[in-house]
PDB file of N, CA, C and O in Angstrom:
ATOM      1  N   UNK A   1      11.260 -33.653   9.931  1.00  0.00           N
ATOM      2  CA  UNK A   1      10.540 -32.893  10.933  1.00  0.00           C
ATOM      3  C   UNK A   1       9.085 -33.365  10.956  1.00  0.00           C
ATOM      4  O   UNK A   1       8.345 -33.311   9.974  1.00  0.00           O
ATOM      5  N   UNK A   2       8.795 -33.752  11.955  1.00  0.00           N
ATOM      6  CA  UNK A   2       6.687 -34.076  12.132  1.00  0.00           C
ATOM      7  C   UNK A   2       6.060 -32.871  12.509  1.00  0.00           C
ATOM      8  O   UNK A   2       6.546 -32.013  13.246  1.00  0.00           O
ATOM      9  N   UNK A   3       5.105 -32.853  12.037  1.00  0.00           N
ATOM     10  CA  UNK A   3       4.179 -31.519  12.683  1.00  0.00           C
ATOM     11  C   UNK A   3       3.191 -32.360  13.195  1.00  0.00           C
ATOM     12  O   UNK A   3       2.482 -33.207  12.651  1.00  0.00           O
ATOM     13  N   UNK A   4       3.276 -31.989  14.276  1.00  0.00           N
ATOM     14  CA  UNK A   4       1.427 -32.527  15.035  1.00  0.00           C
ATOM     15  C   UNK A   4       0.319 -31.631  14.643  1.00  0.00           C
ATOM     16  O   UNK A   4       0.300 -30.446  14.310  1.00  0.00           O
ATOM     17  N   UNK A   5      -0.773 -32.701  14.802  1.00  0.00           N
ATOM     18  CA  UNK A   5      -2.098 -31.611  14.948  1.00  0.00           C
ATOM     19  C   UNK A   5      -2.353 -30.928  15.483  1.00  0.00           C
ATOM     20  O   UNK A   5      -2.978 -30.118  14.797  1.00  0.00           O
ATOM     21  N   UNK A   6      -2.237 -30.437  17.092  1.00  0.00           N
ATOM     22  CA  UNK A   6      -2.173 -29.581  17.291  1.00  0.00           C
ATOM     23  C   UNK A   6      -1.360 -28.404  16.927  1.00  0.00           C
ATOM     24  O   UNK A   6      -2.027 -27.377  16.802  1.00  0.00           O
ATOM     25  N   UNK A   7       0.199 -28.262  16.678  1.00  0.00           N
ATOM     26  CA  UNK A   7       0.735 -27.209  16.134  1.00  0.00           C
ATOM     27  C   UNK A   7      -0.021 -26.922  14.549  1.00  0.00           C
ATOM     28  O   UNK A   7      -0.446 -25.836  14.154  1.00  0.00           O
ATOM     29  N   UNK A   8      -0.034 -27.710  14.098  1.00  0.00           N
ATOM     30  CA  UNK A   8      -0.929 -27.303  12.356  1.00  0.00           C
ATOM     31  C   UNK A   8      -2.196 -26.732  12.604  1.00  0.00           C
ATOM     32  O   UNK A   8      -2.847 -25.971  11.889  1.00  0.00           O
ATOM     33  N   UNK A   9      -2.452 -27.193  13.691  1.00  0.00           N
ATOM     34  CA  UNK A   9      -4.093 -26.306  13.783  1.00  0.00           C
ATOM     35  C   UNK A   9      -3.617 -24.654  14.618  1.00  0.00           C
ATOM     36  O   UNK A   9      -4.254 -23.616  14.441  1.00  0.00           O
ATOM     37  N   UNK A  10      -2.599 -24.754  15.354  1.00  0.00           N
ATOM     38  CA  UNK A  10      -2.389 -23.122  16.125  1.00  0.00           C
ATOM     39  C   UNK A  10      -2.365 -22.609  14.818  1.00  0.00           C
ATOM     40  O   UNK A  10      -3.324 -22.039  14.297  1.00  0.00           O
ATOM     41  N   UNK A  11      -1.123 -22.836  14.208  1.00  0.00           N
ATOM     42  CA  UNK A  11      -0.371 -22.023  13.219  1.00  0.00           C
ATOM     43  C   UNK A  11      -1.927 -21.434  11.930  1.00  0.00           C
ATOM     44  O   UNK A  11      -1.800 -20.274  11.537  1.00  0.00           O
ATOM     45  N   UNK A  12      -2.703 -21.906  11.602  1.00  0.00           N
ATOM     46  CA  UNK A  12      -3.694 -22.072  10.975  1.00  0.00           C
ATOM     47  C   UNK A  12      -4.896 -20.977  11.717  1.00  0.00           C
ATOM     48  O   UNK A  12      -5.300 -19.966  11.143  1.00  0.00           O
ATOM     49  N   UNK A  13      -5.335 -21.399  13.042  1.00  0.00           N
ATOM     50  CA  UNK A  13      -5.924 -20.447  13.392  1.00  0.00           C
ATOM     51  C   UNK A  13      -5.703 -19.018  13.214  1.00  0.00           C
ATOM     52  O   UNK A  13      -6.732 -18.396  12.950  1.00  0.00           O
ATOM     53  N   UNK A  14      -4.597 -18.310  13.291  1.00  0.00           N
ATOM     54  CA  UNK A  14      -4.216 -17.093  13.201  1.00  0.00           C
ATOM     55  C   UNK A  14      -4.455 -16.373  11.665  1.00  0.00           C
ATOM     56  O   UNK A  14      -3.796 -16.741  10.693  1.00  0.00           O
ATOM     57  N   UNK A  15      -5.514 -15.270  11.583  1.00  0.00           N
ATOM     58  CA  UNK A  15      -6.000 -14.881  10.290  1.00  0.00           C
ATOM     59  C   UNK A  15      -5.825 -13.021  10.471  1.00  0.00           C
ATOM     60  O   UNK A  15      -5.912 -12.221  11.402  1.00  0.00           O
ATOM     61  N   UNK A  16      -5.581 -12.965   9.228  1.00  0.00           N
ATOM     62  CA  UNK A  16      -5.798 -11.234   9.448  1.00  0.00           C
ATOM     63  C   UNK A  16      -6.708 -10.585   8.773  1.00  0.00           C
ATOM     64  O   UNK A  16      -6.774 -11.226   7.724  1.00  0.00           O
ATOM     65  N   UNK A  17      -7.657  -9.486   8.688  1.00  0.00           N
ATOM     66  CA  UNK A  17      -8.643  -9.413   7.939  1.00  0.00           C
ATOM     67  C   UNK A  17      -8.187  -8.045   7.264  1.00  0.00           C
ATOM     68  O   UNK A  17      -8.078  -7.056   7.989  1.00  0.00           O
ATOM     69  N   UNK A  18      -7.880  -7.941   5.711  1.00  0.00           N
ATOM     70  CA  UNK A  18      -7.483  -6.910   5.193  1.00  0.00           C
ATOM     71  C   UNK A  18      -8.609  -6.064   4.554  1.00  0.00           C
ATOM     72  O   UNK A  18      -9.381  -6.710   3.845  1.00  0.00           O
ATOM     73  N   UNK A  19      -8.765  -5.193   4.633  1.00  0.00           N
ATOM     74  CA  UNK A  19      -9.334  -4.125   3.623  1.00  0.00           C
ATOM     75  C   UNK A  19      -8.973  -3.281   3.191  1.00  0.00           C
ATOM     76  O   UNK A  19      -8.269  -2.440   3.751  1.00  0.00           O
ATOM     77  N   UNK A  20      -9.589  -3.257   1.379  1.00  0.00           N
ATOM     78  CA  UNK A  20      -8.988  -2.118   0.560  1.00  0.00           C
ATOM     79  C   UNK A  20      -9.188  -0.789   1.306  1.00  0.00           C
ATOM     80  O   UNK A  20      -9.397  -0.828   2.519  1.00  0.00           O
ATOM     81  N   UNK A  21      -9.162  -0.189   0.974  1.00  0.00           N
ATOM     82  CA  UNK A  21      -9.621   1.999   1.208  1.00  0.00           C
ATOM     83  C   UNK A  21      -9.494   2.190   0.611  1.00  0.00           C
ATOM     84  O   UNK A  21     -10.453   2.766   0.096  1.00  0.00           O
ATOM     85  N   UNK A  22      -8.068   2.050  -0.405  1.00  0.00           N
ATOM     86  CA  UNK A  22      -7.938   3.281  -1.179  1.00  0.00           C
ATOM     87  C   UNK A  22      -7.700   2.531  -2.762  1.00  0.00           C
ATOM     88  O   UNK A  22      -6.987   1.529  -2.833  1.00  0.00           O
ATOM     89  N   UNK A  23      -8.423   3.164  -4.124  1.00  0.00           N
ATOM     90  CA  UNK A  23      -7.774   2.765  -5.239  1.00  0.00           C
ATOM     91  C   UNK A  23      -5.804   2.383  -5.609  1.00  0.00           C
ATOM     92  O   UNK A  23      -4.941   3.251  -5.482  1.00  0.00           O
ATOM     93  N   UNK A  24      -5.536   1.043  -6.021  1.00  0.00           N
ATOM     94  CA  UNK A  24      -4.152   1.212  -6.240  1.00  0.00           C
ATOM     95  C   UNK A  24      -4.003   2.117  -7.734  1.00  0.00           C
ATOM     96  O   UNK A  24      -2.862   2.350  -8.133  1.00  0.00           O
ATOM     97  N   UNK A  25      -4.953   2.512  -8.374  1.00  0.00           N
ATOM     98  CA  UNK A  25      -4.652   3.309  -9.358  1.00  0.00           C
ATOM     99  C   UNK A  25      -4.297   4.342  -9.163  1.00  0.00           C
ATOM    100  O   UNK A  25      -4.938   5.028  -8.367  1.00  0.00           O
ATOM    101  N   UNK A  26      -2.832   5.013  -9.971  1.00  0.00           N
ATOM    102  CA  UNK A  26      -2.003   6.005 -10.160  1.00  0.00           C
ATOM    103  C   UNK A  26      -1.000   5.442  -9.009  1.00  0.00           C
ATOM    104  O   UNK A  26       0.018   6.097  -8.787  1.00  0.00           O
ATOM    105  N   UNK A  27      -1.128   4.826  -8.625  1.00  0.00           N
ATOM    106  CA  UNK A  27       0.698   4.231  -7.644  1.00  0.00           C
ATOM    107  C   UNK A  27       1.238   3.298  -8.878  1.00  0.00           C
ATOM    108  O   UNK A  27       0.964   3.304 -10.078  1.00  0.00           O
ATOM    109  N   UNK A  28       2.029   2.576  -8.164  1.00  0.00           N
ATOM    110  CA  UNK A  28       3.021   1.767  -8.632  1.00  0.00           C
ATOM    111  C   UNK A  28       2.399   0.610  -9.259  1.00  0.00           C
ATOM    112  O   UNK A  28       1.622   0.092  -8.457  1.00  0.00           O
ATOM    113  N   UNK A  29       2.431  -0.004 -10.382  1.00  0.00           N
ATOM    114  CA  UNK A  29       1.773  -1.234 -10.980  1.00  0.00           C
ATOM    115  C   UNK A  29       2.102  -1.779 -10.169  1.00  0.00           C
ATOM    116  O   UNK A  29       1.126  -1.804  -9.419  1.00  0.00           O
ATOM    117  N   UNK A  30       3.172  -2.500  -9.553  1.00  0.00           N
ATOM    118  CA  UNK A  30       3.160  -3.724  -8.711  1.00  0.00           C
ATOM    119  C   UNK A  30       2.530  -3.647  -7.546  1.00  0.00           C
ATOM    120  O   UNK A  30       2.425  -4.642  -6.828  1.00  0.00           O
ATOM    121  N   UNK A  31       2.008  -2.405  -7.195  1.00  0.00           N
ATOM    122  CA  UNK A  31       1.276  -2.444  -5.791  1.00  0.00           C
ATOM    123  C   UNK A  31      -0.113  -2.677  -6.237  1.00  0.00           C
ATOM    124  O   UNK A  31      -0.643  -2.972  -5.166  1.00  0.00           O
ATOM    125  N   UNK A  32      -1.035  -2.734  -7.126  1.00  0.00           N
ATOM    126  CA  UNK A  32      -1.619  -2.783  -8.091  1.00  0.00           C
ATOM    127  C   UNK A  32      -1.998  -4.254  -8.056  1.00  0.00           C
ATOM    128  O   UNK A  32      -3.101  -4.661  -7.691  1.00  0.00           O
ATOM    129  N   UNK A  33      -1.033  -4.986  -8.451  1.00  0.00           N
ATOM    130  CA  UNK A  33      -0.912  -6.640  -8.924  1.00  0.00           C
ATOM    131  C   UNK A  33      -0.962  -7.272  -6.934  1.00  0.00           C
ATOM    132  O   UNK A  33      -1.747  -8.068  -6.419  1.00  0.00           O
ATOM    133  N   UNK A  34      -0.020  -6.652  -6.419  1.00  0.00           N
ATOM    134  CA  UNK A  34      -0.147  -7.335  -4.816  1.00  0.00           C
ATOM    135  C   UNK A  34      -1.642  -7.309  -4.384  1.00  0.00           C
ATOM    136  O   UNK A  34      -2.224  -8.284  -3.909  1.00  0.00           O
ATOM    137  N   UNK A  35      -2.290  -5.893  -4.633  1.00  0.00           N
ATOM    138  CA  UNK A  35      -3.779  -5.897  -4.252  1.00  0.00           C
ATOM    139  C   UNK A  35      -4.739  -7.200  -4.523  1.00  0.00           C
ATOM    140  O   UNK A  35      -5.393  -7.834  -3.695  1.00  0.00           O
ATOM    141  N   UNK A  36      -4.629  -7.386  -5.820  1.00  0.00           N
ATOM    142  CA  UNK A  36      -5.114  -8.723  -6.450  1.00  0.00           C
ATOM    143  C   UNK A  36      -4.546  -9.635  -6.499  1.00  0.00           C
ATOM    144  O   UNK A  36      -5.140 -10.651  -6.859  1.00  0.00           O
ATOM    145  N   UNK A  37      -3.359  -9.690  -6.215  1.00  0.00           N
ATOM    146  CA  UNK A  37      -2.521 -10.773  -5.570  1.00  0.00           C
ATOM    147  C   UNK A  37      -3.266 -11.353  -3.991  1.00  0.00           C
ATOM    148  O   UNK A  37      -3.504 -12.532  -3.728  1.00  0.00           O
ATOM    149  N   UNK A  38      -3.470 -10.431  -3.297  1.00  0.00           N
ATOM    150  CA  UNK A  38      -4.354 -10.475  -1.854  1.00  0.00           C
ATOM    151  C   UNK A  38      -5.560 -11.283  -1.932  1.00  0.00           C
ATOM    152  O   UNK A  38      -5.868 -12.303  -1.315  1.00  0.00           O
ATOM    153  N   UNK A  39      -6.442 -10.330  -3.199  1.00  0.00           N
ATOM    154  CA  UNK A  39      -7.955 -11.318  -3.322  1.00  0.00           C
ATOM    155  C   UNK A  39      -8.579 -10.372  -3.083  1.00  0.00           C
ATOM    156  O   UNK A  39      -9.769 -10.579  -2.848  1.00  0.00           O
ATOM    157  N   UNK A  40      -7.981  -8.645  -3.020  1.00  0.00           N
ATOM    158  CA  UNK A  40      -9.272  -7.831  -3.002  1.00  0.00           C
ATOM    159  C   UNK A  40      -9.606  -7.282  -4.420  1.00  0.00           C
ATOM    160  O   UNK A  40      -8.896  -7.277  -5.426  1.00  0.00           O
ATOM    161  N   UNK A  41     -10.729  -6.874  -4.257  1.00  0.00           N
ATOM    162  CA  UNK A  41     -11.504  -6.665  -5.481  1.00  0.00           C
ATOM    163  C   UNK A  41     -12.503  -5.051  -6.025  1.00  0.00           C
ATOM    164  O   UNK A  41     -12.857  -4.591  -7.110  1.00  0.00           O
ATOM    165  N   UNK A  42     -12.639  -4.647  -4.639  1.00  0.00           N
ATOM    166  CA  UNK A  42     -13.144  -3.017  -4.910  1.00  0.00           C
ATOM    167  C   UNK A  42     -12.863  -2.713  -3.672  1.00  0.00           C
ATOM    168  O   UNK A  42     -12.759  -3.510  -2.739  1.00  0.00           O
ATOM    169  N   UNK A  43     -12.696  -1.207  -3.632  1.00  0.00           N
ATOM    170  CA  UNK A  43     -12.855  -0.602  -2.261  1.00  0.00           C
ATOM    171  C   UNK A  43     -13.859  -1.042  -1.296  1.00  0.00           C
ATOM    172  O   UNK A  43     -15.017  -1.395  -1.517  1.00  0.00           O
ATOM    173  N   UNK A  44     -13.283  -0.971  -0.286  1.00  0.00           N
ATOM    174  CA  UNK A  44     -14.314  -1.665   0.902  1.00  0.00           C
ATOM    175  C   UNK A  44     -14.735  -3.410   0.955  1.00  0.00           C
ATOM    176  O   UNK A  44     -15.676  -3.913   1.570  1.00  0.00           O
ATOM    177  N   UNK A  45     -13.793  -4.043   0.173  1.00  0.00           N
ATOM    178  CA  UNK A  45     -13.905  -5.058  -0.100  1.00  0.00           C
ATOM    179  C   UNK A  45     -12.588  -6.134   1.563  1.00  0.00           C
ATOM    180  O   UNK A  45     -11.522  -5.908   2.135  1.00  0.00           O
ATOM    181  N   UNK A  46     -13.204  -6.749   1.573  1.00  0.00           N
ATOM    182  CA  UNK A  46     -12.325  -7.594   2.626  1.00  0.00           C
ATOM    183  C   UNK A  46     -11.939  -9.005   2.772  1.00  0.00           C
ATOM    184  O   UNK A  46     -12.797  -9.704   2.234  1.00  0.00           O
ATOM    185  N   UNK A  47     -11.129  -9.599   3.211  1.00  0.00           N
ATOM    186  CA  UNK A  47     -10.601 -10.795   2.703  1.00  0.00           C
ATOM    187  C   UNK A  47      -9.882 -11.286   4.046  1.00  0.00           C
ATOM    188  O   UNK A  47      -9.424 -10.571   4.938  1.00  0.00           O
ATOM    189  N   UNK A  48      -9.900 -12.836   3.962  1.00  0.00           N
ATOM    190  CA  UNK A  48      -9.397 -13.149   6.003  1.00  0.00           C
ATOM    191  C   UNK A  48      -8.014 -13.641   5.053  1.00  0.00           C
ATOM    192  O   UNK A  48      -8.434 -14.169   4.023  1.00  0.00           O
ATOM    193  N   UNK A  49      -6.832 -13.626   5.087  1.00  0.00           N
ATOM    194  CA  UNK A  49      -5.899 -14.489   4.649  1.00  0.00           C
ATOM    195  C   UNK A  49      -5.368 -14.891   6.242  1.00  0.00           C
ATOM    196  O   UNK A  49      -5.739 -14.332   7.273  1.00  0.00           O
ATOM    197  N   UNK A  50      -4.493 -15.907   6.141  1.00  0.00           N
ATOM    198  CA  UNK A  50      -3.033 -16.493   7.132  1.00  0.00           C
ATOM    199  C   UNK A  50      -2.073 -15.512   7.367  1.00  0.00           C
ATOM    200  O   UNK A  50      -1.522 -14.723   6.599  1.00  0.00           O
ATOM    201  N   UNK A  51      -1.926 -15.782   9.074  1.00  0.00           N
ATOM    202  CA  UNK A  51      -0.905 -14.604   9.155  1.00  0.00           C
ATOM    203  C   UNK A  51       0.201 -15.327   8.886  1.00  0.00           C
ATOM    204  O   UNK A  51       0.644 -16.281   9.526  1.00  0.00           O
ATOM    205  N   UNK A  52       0.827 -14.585   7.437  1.00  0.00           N
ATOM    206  CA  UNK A  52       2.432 -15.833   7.357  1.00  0.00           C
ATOM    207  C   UNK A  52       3.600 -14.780   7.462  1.00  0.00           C
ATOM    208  O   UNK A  52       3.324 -13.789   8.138  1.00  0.00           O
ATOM    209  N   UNK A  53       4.547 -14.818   7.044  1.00  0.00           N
ATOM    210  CA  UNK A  53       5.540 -13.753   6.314  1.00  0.00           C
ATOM    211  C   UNK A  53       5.341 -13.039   5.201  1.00  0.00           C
ATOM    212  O   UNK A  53       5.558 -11.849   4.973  1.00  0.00           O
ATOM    213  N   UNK A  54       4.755 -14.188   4.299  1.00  0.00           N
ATOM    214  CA  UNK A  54       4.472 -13.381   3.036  1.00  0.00           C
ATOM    215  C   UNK A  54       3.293 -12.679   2.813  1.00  0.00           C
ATOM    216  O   UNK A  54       3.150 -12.005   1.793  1.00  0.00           O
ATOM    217  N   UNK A  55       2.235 -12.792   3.866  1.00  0.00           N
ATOM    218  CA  UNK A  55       1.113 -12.077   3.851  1.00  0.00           C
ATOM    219  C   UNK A  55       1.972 -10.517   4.171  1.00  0.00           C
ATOM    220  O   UNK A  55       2.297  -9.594   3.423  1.00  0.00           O
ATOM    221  N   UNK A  56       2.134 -10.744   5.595  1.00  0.00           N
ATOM    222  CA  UNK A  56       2.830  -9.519   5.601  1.00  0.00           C
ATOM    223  C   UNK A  56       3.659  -8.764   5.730  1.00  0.00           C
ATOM    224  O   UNK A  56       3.886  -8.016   6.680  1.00  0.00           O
ATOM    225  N   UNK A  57       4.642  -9.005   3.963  1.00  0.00           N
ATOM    226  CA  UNK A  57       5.220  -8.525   3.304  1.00  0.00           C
ATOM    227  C   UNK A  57       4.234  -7.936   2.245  1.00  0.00           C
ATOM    228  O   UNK A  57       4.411  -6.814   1.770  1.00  0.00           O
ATOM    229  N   UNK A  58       2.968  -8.910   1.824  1.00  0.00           N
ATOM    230  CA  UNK A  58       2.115  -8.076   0.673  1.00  0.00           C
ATOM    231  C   UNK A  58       1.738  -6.892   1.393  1.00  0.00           C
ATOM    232  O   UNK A  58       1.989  -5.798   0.888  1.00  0.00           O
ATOM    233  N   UNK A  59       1.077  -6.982   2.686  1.00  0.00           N
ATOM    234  CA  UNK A  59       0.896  -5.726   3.242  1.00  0.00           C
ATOM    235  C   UNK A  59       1.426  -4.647   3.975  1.00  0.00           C
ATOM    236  O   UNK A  59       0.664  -3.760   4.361  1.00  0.00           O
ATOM    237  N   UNK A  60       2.866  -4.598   4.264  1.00  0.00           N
ATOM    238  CA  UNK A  60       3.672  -3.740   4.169  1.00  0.00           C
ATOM    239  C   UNK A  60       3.808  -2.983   3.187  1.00  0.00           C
ATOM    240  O   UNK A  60       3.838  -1.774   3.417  1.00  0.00           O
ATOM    241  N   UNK A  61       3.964  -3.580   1.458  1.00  0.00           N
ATOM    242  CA  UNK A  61       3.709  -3.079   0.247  1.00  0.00           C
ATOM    243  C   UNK A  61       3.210  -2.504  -0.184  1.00  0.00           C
ATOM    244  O   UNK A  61       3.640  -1.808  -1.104  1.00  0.00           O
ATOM    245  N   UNK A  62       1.619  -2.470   0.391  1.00  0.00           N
ATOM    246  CA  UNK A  62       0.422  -1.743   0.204  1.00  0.00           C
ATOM    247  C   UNK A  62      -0.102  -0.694   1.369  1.00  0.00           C
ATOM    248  O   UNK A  62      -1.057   0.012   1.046  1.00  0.00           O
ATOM    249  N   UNK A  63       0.408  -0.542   2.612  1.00  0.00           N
ATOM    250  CA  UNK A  63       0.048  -0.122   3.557  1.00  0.00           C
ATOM    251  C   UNK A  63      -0.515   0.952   3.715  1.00  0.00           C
ATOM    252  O   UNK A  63      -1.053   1.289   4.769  1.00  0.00           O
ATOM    253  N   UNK A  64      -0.439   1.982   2.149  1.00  0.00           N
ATOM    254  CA  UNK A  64      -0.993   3.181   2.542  1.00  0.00           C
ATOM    255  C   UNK A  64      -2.134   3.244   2.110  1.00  0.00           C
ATOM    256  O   UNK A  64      -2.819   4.258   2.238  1.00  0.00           O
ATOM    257  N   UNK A  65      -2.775   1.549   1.183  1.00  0.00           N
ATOM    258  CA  UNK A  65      -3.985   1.419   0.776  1.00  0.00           C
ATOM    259  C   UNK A  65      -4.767   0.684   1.523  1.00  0.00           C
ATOM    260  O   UNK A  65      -5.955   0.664   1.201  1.00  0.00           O
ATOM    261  N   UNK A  66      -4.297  -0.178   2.807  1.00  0.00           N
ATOM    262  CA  UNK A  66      -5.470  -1.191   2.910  1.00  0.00           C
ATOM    263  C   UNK A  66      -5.488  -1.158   4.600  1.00  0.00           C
ATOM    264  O   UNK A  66      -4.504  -0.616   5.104  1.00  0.00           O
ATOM    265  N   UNK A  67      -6.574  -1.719   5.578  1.00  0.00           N
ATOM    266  CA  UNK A  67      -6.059  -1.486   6.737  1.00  0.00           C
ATOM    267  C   UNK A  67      -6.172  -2.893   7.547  1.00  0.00           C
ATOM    268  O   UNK A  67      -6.657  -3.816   6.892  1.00  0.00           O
ATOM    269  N   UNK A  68      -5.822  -3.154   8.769  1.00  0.00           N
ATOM    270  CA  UNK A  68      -5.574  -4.500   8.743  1.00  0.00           C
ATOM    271  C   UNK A  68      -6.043  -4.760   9.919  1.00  0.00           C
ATOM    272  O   UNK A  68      -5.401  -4.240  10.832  1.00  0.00           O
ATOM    273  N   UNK A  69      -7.105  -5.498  10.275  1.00  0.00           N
ATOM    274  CA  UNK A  69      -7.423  -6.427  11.603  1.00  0.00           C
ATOM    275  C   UNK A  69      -7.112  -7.796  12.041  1.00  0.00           C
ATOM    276  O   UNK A  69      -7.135  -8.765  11.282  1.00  0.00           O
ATOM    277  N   UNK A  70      -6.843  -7.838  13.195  1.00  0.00           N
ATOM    278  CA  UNK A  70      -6.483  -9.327  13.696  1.00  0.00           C
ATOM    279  C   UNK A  70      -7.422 -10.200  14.300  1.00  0.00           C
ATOM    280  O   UNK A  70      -7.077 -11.326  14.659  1.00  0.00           O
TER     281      UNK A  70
END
């Protein structure tokens, strides 16, 4: 399969911007580890990742802690 430059650059452009709200302390350890799995670091803290699948699957996981812009 070839990928052109242009498709590697669409797919690439697309970012989502997450932020914590809420402590993952007293939930579930693994929701806990996904948080910092993400790259956030304190409340109110924010981070641009790739919109992939597995981004959001981390944030489905966490959803009642973090909120999400496109």
């Amino acid at each position: 399969m070839v990928t052109t430059k242009k498709g590697a650059a669409k797919a690439s452009a697309k970012k989502l911007k997450i932020t914590l709200l809420r402590s993952p302390i007293g939930f579930n350890r693994t929701q806990g580890l996904t948080v910092e799995g993400m790259g956030l670091r304190r409340i109110r803290h924010t981070v641009e990742l790739p919109d992939t699948p597995e981004t959001r699957g981390m944030i489905h996981k966490v959803r009642h802690l973090v909120e999400v812009a496109e």
